[in-house]
ZAPA-922439 format. One record per residue (C-alpha): residue in three letters; x, y, z. Coordinates in steps of 0.001 Angstrom, whole numbers. Example, Ala and Ser with C-alpha at 12.3 -4.5 7.8 and 13.67 -1.06 7.14 Angstrom:
// residues 2
[r 'ALA',[12300,-4500,7800]]
[r 'SER',[13670,-1060,7140]]
This chain:
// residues 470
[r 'UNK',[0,0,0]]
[r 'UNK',[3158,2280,720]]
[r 'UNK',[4469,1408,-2569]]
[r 'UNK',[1456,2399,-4219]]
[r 'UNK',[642,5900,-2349]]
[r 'UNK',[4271,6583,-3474]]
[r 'UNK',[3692,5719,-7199]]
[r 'UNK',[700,7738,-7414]]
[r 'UNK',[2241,10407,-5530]]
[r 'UNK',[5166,10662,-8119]]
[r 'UNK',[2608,10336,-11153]]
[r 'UNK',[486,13061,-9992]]
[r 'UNK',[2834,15904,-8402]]
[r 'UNK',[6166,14421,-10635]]
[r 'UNK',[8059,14785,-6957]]
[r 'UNK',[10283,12540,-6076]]
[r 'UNK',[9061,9743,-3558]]
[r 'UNK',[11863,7509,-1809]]
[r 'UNK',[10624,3954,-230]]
[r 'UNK',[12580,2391,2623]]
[r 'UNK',[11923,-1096,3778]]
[r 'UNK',[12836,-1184,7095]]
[r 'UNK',[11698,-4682,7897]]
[r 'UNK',[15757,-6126,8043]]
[r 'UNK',[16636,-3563,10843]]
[r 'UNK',[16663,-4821,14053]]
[r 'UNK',[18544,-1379,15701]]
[r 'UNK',[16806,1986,15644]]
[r 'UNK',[20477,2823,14862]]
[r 'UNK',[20749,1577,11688]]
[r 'UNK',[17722,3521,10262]]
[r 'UNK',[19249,7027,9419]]
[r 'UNK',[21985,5470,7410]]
[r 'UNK',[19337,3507,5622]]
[r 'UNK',[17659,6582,5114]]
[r 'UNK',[20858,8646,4174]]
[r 'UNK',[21481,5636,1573]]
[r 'UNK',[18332,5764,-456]]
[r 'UNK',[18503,9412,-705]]
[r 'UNK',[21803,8685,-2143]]
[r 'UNK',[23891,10515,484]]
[r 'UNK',[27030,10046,1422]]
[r 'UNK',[28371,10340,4265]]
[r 'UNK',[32554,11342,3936]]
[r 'UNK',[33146,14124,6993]]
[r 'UNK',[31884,14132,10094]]
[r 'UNK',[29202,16621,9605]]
[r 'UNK',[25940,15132,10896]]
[r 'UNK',[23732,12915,9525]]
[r 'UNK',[21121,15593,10168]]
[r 'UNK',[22848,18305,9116]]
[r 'UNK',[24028,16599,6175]]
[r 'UNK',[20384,15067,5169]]
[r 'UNK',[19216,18704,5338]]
[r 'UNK',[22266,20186,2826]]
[r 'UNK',[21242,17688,310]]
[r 'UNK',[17405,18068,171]]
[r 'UNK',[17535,21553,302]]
[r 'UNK',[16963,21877,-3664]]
[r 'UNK',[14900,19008,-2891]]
[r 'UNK',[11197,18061,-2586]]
[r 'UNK',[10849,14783,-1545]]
[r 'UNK',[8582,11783,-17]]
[r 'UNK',[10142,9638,2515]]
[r 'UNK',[8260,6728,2877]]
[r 'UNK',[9788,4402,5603]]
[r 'UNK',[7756,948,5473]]
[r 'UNK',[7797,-1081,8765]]
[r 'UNK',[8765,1507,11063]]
[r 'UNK',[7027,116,14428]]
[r 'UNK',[9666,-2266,15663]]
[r 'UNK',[12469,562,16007]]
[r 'UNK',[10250,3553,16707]]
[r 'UNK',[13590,4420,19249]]
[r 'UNK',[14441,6236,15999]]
[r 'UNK',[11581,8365,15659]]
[r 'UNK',[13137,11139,17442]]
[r 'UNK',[16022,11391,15153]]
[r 'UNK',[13663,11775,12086]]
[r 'UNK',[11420,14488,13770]]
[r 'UNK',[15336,16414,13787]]
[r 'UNK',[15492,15702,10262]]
[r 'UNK',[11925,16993,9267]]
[r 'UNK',[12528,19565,11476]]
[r 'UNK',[15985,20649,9475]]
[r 'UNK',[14545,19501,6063]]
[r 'UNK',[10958,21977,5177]]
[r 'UNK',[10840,20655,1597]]
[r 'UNK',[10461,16633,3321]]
[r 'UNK',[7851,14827,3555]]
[r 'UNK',[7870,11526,6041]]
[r 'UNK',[5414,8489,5231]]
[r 'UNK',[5713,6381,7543]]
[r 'UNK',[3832,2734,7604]]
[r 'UNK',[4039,1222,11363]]
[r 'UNK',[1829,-787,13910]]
[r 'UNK',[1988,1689,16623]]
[r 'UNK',[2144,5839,16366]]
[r 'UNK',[5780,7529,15927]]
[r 'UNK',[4480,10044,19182]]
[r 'UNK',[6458,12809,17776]]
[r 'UNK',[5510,16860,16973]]
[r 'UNK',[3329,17263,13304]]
[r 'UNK',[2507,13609,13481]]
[r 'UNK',[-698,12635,11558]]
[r 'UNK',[-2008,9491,12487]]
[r 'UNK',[-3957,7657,9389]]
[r 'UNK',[-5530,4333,10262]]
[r 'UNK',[-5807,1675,7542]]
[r 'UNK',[-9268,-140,8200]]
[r 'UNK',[-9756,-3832,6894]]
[r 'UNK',[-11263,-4016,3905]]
[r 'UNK',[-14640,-3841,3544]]
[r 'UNK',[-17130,-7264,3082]]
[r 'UNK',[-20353,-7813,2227]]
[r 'UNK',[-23583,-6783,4348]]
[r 'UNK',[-25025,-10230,4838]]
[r 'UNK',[-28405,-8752,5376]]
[r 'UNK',[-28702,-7681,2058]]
[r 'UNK',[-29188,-9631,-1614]]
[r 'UNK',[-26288,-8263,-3614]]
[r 'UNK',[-25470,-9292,-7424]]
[r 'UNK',[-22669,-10709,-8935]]
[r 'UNK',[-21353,-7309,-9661]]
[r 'UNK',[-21720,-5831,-6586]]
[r 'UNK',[-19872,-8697,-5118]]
[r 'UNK',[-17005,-8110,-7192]]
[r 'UNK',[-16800,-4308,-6955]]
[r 'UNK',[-16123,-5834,-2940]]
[r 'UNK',[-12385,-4569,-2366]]
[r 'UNK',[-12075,-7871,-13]]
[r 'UNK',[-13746,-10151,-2621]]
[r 'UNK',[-11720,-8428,-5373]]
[r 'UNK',[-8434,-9562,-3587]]
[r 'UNK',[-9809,-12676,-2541]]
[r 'UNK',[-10482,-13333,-6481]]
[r 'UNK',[-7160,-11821,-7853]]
[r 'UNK',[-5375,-14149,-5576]]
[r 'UNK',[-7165,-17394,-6073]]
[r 'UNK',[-7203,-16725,-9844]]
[r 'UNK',[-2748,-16689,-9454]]
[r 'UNK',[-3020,-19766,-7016]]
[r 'UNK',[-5779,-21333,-9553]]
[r 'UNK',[-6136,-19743,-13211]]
[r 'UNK',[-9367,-22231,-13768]]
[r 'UNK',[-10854,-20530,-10697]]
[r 'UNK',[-13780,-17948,-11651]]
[r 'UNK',[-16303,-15915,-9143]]
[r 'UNK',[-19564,-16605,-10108]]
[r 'UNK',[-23490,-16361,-8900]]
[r 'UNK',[-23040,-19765,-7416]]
[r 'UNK',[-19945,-19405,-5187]]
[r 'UNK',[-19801,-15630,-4668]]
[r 'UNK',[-21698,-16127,-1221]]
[r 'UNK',[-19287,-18612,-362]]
[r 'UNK',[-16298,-16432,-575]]
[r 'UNK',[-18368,-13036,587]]
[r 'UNK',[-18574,-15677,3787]]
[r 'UNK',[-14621,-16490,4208]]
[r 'UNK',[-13987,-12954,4048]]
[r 'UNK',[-16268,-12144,6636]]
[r 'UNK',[-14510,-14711,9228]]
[r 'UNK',[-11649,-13624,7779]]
[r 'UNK',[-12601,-9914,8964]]
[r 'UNK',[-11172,-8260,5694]]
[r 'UNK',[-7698,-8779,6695]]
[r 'UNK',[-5793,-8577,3285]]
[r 'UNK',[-3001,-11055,4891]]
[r 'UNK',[-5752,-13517,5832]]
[r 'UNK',[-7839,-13223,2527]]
[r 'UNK',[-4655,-13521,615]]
[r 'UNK',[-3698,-16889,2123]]
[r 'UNK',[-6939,-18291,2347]]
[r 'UNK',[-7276,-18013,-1612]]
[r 'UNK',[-3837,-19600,-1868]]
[r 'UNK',[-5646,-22983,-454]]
[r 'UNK',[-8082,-23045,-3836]]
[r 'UNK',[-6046,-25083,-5997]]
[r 'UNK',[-6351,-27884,-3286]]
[r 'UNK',[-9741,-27156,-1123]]
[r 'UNK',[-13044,-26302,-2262]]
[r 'UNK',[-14643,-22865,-1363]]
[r 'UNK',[-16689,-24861,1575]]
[r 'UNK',[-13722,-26435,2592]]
[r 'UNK',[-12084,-23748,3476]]
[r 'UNK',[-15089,-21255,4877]]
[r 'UNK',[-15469,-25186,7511]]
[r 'UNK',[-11730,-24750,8249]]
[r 'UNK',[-11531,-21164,9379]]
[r 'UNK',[-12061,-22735,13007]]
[r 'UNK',[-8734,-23779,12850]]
[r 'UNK',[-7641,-20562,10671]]
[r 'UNK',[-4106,-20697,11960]]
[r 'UNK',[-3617,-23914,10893]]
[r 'UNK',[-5147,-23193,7364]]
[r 'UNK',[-3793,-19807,6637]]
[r 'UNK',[-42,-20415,6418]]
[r 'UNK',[3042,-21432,3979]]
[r 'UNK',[2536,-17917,2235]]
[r 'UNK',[4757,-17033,-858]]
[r 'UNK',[8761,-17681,305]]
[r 'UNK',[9936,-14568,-1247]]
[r 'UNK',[7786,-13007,1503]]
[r 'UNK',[9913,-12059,5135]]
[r 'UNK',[8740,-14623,8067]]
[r 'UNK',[6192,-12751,9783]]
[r 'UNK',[4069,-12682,6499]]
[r 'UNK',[4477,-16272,5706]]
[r 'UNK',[1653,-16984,7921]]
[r 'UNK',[-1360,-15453,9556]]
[r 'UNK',[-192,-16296,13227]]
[r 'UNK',[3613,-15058,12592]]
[r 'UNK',[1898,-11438,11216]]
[r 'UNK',[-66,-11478,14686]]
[r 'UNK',[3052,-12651,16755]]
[r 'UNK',[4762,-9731,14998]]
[r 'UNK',[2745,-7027,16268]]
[r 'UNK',[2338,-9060,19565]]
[r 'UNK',[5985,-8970,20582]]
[r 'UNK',[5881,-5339,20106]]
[r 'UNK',[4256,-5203,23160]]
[r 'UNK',[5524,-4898,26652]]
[r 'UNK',[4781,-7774,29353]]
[r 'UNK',[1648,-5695,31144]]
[r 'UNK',[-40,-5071,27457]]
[r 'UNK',[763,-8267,26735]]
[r 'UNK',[-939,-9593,29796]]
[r 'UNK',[-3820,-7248,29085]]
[r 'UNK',[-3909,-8544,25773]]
[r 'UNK',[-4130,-12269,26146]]
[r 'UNK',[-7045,-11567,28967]]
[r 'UNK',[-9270,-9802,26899]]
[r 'UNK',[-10134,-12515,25013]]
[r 'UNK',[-11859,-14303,28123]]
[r 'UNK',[-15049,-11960,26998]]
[r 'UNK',[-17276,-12316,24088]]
[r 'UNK',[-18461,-9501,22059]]
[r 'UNK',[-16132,-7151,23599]]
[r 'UNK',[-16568,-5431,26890]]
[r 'UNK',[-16705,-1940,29089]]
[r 'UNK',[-13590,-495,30214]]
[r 'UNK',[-14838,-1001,33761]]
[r 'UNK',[-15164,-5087,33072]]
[r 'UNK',[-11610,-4798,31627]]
[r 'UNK',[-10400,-3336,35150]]
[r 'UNK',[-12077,-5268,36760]]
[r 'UNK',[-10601,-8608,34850]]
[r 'UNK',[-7523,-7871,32907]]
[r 'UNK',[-5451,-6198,35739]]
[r 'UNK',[-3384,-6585,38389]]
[r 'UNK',[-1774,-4541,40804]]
[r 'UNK',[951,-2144,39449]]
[r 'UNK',[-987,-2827,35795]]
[r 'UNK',[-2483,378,34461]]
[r 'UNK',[-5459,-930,32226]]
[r 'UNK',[-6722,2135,30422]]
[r 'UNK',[-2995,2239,29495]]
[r 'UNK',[-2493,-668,27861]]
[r 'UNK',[-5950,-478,26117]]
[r 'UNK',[-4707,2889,24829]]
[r 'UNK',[-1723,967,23402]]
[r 'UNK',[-3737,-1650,22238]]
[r 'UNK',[-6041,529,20345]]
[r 'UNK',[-3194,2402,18194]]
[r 'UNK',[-1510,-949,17194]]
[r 'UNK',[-5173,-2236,15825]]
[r 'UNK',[-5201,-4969,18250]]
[r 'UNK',[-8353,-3603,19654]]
[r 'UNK',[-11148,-1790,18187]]
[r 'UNK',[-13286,1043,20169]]
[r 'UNK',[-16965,489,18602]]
[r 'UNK',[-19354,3331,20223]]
[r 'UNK',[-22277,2190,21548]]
[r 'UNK',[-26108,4224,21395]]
[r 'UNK',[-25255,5729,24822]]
[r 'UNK',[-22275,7858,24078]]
[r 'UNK',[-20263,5163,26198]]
[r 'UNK',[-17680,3119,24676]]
[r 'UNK',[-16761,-701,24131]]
[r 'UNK',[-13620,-2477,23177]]
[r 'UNK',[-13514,-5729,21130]]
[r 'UNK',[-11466,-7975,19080]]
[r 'UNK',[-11634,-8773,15429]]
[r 'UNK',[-12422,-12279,15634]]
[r 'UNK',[-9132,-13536,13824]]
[r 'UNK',[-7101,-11347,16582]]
[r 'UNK',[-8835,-12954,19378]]
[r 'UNK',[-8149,-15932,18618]]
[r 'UNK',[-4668,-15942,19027]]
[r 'UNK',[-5161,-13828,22392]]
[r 'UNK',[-6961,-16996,23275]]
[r 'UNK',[-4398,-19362,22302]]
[r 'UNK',[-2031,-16976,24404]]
[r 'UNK',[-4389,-17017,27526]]
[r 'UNK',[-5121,-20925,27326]]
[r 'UNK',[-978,-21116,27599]]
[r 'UNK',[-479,-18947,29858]]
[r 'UNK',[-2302,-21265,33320]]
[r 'UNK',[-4801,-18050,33748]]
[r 'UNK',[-7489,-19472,31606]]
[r 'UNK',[-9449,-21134,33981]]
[r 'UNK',[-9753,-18943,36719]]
[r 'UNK',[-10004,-15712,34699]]
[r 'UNK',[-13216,-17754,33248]]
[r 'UNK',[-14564,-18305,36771]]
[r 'UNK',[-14011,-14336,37415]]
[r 'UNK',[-15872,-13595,34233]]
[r 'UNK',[-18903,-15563,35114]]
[r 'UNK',[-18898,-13910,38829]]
[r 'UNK',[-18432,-10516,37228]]
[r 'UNK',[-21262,-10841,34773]]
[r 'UNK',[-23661,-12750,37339]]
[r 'UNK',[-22931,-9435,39888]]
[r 'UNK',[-24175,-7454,37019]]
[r 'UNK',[-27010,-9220,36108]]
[r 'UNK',[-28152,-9479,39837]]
[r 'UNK',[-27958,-5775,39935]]
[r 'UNK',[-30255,-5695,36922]]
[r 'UNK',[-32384,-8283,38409]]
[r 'UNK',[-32662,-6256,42139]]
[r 'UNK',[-33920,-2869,39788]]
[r 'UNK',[-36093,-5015,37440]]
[r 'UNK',[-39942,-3767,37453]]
[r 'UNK',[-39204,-723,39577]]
[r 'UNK',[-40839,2484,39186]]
[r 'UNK',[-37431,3474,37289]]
[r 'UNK',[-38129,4958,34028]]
[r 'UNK',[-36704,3918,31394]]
[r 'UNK',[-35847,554,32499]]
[r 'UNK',[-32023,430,32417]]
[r 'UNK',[-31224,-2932,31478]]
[r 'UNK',[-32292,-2916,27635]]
[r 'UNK',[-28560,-1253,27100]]
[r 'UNK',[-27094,-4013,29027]]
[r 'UNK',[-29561,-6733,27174]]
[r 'UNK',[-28108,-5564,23825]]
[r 'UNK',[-24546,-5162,24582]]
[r 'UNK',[-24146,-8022,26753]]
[r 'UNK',[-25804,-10787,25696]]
[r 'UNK',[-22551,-12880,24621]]
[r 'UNK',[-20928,-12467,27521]]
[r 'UNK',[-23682,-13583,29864]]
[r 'UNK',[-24357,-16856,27569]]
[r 'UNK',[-20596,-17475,28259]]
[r 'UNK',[-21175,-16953,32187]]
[r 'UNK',[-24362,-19527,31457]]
[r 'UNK',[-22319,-22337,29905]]
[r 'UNK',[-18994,-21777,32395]]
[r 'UNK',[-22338,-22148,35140]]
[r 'UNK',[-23626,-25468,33215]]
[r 'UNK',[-19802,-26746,32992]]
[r 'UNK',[-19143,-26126,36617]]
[r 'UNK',[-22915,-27208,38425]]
[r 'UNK',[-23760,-23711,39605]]
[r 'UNK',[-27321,-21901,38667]]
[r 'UNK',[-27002,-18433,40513]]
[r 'UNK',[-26839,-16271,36732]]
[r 'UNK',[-29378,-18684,35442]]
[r 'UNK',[-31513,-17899,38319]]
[r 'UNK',[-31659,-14151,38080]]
[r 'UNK',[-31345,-14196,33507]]
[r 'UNK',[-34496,-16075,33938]]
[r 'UNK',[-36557,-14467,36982]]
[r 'UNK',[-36049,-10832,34809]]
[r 'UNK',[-37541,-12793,31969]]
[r 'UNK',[-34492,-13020,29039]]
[r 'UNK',[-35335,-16652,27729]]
[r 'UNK',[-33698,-15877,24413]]
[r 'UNK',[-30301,-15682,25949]]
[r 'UNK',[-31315,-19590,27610]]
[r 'UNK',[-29163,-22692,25859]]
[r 'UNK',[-31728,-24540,24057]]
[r 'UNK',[-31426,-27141,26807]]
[r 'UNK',[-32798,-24246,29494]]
[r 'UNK',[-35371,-26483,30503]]
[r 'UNK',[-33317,-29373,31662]]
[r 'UNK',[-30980,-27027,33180]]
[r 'UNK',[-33708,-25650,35383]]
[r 'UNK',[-34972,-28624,36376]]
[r 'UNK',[-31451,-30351,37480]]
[r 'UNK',[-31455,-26650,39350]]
[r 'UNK',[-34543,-27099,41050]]
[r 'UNK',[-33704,-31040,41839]]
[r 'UNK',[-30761,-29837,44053]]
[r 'UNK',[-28223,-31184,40954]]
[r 'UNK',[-26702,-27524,41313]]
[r 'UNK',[-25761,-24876,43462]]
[r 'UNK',[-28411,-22867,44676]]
[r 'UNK',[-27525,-19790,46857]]
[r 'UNK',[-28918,-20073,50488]]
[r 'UNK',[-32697,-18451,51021]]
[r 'UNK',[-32822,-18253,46853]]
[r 'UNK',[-34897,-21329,46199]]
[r 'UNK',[-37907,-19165,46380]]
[r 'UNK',[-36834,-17535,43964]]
[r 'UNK',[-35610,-20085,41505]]
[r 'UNK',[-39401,-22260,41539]]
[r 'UNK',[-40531,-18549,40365]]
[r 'UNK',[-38512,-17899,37878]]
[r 'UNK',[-38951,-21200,36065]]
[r 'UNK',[-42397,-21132,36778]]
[r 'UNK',[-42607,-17708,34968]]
[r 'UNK',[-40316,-19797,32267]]
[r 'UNK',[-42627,-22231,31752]]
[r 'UNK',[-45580,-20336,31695]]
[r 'UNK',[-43881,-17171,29185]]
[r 'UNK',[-41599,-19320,27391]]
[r 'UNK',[-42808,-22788,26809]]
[r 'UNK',[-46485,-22803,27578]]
[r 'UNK',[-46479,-25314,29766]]
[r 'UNK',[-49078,-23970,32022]]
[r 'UNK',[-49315,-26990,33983]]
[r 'UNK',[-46182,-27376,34819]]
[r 'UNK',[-45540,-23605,35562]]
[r 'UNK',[-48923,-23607,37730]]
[r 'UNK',[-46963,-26501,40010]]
[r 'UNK',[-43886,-24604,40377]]
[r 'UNK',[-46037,-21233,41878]]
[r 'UNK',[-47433,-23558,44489]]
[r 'UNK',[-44025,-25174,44876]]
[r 'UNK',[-43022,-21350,45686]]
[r 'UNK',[-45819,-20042,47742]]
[r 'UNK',[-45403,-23461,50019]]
[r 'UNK',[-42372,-22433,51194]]
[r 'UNK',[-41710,-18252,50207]]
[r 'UNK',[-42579,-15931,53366]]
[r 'UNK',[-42408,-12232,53380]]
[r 'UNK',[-40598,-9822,53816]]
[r 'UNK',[-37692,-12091,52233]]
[r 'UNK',[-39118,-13442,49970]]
[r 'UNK',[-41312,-10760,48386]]
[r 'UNK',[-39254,-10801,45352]]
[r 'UNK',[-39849,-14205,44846]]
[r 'UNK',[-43717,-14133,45649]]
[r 'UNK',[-44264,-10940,43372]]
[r 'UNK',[-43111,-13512,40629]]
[r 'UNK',[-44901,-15892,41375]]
[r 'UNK',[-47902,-13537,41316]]
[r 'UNK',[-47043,-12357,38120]]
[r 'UNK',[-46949,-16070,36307]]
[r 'UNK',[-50308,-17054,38020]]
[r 'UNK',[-51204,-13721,35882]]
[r 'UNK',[-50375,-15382,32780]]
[r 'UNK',[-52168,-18542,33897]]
[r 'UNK',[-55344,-17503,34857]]
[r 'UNK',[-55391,-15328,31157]]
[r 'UNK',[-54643,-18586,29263]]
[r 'UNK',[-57609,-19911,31450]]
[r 'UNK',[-59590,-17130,30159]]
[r 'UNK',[-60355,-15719,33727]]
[r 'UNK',[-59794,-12302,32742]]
[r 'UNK',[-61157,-11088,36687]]
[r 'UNK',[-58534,-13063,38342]]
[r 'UNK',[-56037,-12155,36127]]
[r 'UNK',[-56223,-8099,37044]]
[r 'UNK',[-56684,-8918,40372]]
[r 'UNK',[-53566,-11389,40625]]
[r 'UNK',[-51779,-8574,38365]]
[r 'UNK',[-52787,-5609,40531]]
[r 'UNK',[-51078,-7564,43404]]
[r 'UNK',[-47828,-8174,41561]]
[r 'UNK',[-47391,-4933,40817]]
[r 'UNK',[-47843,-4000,44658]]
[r 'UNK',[-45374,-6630,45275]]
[r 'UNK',[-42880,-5477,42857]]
[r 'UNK',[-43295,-1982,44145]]
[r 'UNK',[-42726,-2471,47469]]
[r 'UNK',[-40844,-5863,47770]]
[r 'UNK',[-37190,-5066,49671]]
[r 'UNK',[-34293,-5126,46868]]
């Protein structure tokens, strides 16, 4: 992309434009010689190299273009001297991380764009897809026989979705079509590492292969971003910057820090949300290997237990304020944003024989974020085959009673579970408990078509639910 900018740039203003790969410099040293060398200077007194960069641009309009910059960025310094001593130089610079000097101008490249799956495109507008376009160019050199047509174009609109229009990714992925079908390879992208390597030779190491590009940019990082890094990927869907504190850190580890960092070398991505607030998440490809680092790294299992406790404290909270006077209800927000990360706390629950988030997810009434075996899962709950909190049993018969009763229909088996509850709720503890209970014997006496009960029963639910203690 460097290359290009600069051939377009020399087409259009006939200035010159220099490129400098720094990719084989390992010493932040070495890279004003290596600039002083493509500008053809050289260097026989010991004026310098500043000084003497600046005497021979002088008649001299130039691009600099310095490719690969982010892994001696010690050297950025040295070239804000030189762009400070040269006014007729221009510095491109391509790098994973910002240059943090005076004048900078940072430019993010985005991945390129895919299809919207929600809408029916055409052939042609598939192809005028920058990431399908690649993906086709690239096949086509791997496979001259292969052709994007009507029949396959959702297949590969698909791969470059999971692929989340990382050129690198695309690129290797079409590589694979002279020896996997299109379906073959969209089944493998589980195990994308393992299918998205041995790239062209000619290419340096960390583009051979999708992992070694991630790696790259990885080792760039110090040990507390790193750590931050690898322990972001216990959430799904992303997360606040308050769950990251609360997850990712440790003492003498400044979070917001390393998120900063992580932000500027694309390793994370800030996506506003409707409330002005802000989330961070993963492209999909880049959290896997943060995974692969945190399953290595002996954390995995207990950062998974303190994600499930964080999001079950923040449902309860929901749960305590649910069907309060409170207007507007807060938790649709939460609903929206947080859905995959509670249905991760649900299945570390189901792995590990607790019921507590289960408990509250379904007493507030969101089903839809229930495993399709909910109904098992509540009953093994209710049978004592899981953990149930002290004096929350109460509770739990209401819930699945309002379950059954909202969610499956089964009005017979929901009508049990209220009695089950009354039998044994008693206020003022349980008034939670009972005002659910008194709100499912709503819905079964108006699927009984006893419309009079069913405003009475309601009128006292909402009493309940008013005045119940949190």
């Amino acid at each position: 992309l460097a290359q290009a900018v600069g051939v377009v740039h020399a087409a259009d203003t006939g200035k010159e434009a220099v490129f400098v790969s720094l990719a084989p410099f390992h010493e932040a040293d070495l890279v004003v010689p290596a600039v002083c060398h493509a500008l053809g200077i050289q260097v026989r007194d010991e004026l310098p190299q500043t000084d003497r960069i600046a005497l021979a641009l002088q008649n001299r309009t130039v691009l600099l273009i310095l490719d690969n910059l982010e892994h001696v960025l010690a050297a950025a310094p040295h070239l804000a001297d030189i762009l400070a001593a040269c006014p007729t130089l221009t510095i491109l610079a391509t790098s994973r991380a910002p240059l943090w000097i005076s004048g900078e101008r940072i430019v993010p490249i985005p991945p390129m764009t895919v299809p919207d799956p929600s809408r029916s495109l055409s052939l042609a507008e598939f192809e005028r897809t920058d990431s399908i376009a690649l993906f086709t160019a690239r096949a086509r050199a791997a496979n001259p026989r292969f052709e994007l047509t009507e029949a396959n174009a959702r297949i590969v609109a698909a791969i470059c979705t999971r692929l989340d229009g990382l050129p690198l990714a695309i690129e290797l992925a079409a590589t694979r079509t002279p020896v996997l079908s299109l379906q073959a390879i969209l089944d493998r992208l589980d195990r994308r590492f393992e299918l998205l390597a041995h790239n062209a030779g000619d290419q340096p190491p960390r583009l051979r292969s999708l992992h070694d590009a991630i790696a790259w940019s990885h080792d760039l990082l110090a040990p507390d971003e790193q750590l931050v890094f690898r322990r972001l990927a216990v959430f799904a869907g992303g997360c606040t910057l308050e769950a990251a504190e609360a997850l990712c850190g440790e003492p003498g580890v400044h979070v917001l820090d390393c998120i900063t960092t992580l932000v500027f070398h694309s390793l994370l991505v800030r996506v506003e949300q409707p409330d002005d607030t802000a989330r961070y998440a993963m492209l999909e490809t880049i959290r896997e290997f943060a995974r692969e680092r945190l399953e290595t790294s002996g954390e995995f299992a207990a950062l998974r237990a303190a994600h499930a406790a964080y999001f079950t404290s923040l449902v309860r909270e929901v749960q305590l304020g649910y069907y309060t006077p409170e207007i507007p209800d807060p938790s649709h927000l939460l609903f929206v944003a947080e859905e995959p990360n509670v249905r991760r706390a649900l299945a570390w629950e189901a792995e590990h024989g607790e019921s507590a988030l289960l408990l509250y997810v379904v007493s507030i009434g969101w089903w839809s974020w229930l495993p399709g075996a909910a109904a098992e899962w509540l009953e093994r709950a209710i049978a004592g085959e899981s953990h149930v909190a002290p004096g929350q049993r109460p509770l739990l018969l209401a819930a699945a009673a309002d379950y059954y009763a909202s969610s499956r229909h089964d009005i017979g088996r929901a009508a049990a579970l209220v009695d089950a509850c009354l039998s044994i709720a008693g206020e003022p503890d349980d008034a939670k408990a009972m005002a659910l209970a008194a709100s499912c014997q709503v819905i079964i006496a108006d699927r009984e078509g006893d419309l009079g009960r069913a405003r009475l029963t309601a009128t006292d639910a909402l009493e309940r639910w008013s005045v119940g203690p949190p």
